[in-house]
N, C-alpha and C positions, 0 to 999 in steps of 0.2 A: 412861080412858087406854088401856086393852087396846084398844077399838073405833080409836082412832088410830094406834094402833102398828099395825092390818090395815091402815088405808087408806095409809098412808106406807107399808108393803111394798109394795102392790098399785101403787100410783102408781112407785114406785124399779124393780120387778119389768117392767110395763110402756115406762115409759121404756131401761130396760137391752134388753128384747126388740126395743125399735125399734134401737137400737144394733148389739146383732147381726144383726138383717134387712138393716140398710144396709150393715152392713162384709161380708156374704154377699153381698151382688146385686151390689158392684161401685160402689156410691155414692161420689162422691166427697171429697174432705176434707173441703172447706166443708161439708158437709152432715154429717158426721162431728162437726169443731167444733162446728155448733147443736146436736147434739143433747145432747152431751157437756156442753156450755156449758147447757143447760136441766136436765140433769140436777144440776149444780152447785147451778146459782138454788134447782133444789126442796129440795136438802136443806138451803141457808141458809134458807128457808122454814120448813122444817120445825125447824129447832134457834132460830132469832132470831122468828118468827112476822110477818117482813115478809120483803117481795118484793124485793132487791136492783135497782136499776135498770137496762134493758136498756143496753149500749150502743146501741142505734140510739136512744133515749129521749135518752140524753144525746148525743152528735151532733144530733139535732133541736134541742135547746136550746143547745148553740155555735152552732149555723148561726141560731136567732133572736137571739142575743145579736150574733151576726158583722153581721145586718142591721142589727139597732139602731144600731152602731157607724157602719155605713158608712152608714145615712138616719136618724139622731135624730130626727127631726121626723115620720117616716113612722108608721102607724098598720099595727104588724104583727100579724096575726090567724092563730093559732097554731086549726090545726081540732081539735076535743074528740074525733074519733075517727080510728081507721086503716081506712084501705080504700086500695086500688090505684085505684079509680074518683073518689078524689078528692083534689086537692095538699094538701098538709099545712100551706102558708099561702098566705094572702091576704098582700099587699102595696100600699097605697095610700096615695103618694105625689106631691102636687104633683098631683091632678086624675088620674092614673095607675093603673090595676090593672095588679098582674102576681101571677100562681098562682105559686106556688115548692114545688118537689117535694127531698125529697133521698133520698137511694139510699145505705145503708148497709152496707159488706159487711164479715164478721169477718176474713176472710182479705186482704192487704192488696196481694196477690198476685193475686186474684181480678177480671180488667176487668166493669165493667158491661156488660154484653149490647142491656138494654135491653126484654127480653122484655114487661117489664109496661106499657112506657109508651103501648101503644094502647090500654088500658082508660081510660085518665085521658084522654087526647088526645081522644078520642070523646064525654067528658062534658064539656069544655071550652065555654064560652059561645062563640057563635061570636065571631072577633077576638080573640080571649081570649089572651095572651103568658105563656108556660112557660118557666121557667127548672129546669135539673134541674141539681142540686147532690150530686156522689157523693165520694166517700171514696177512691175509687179511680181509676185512668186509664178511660174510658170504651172502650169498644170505636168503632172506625169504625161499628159497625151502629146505636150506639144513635144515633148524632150524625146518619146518613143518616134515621133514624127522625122524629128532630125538625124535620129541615131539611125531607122530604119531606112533613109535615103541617103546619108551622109556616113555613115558609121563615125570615125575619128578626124573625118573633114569638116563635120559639123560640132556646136556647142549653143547652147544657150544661158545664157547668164542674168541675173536681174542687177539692177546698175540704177541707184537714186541719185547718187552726189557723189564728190570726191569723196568721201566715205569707203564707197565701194571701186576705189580706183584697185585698188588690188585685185579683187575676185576678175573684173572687167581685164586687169594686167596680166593674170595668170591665162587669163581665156588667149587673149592675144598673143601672149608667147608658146602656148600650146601651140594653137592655129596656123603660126606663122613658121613655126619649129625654131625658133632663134630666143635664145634669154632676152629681155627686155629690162635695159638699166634707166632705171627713173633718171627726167632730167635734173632732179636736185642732188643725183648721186653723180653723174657726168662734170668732166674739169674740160 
């Protein structure tokens, strides 16, 4: 027990010194909230001995259930790990691939940039059609980003809830070139 009680200081200790390095240099919020928000996780961690689920974890899982909804039939392929170099699902549909990315940010306040989306674009099969799905209003830079590697391969959409199953519906049937009939319209 005592050797846990070191390592849970030393991890709590650590995590807290990166919190004052960032609110010293000038860092801003969002960066602020992860850290703050990770240091939360650790100590549910440490009192429950599981891992609370991220919010970006859960967003990924709305936005596959959001597909499902809008292509029932589609075969959607959820990737088993995270990297920037690669979209987070597969999408095929009616003879169809499309990559689908989503961009998760805590601050709701915060536009997408876009910064990361040449590492993915780059490993892209060539022909290959991107849809990037964020939580946020995208910045003009990310949209010049996609259009400028993608032209009409590419989209990007912001997507909260069933709410925005349409705008997220209309992207997908663009992308996919096939109309998309809701499954509450299907017999």
């Amino acid at each position: 027990m005592g050797g846990n009680d070191f390592f849970w200081e030393d991890v709590q200790k650590t995590v807290n010194s990166q919190i004052q390095a960032a609110e010293e240099n000038g860092e801003g919020a969002t960066v602020l909230a992860e850290l703050k928000d990770l240091r939360d996780r650790l100590n549910l961690l440490q009192q429950t001995g599981t891992v609370p689920e991220h919010p970006a974890q859960a967003y990924d899982r709305a936005v596959g259930a959001a597909i499902g909804r809008l292509l029932p039939s589609a075969e959607v392929i959820r990737q088993q790990w995270r990297s920037r170099e690669v979209a987070d699902f597969v999408v095929r549909y009616q003879g169809s691939e499309l990559f689908i990315e989503t961009k998760w940010r805590s601050d709701p306040a915060q536009e997408f940039g876009g910064s990361t989306l040449q590492a993915l674009i780059s490993r892209l099969p060539p022909g290959a059609r991107l849809l990037v799905v964020v939580n946020v209003p995208p910045m003009p830079r990310a949209s010049t980003i996609i259009l400028n590697a993608l032209g009409e391969r590419g989209r990007i959409v912001m997507w909260r809830d069933v709410s925005d199953d349409g705008v997220l519906g209309e992207a997908l049937a663009s992308l996919l070139g096939t109309p998309i009939v809701p499954a509450s319209q299907q017999s």
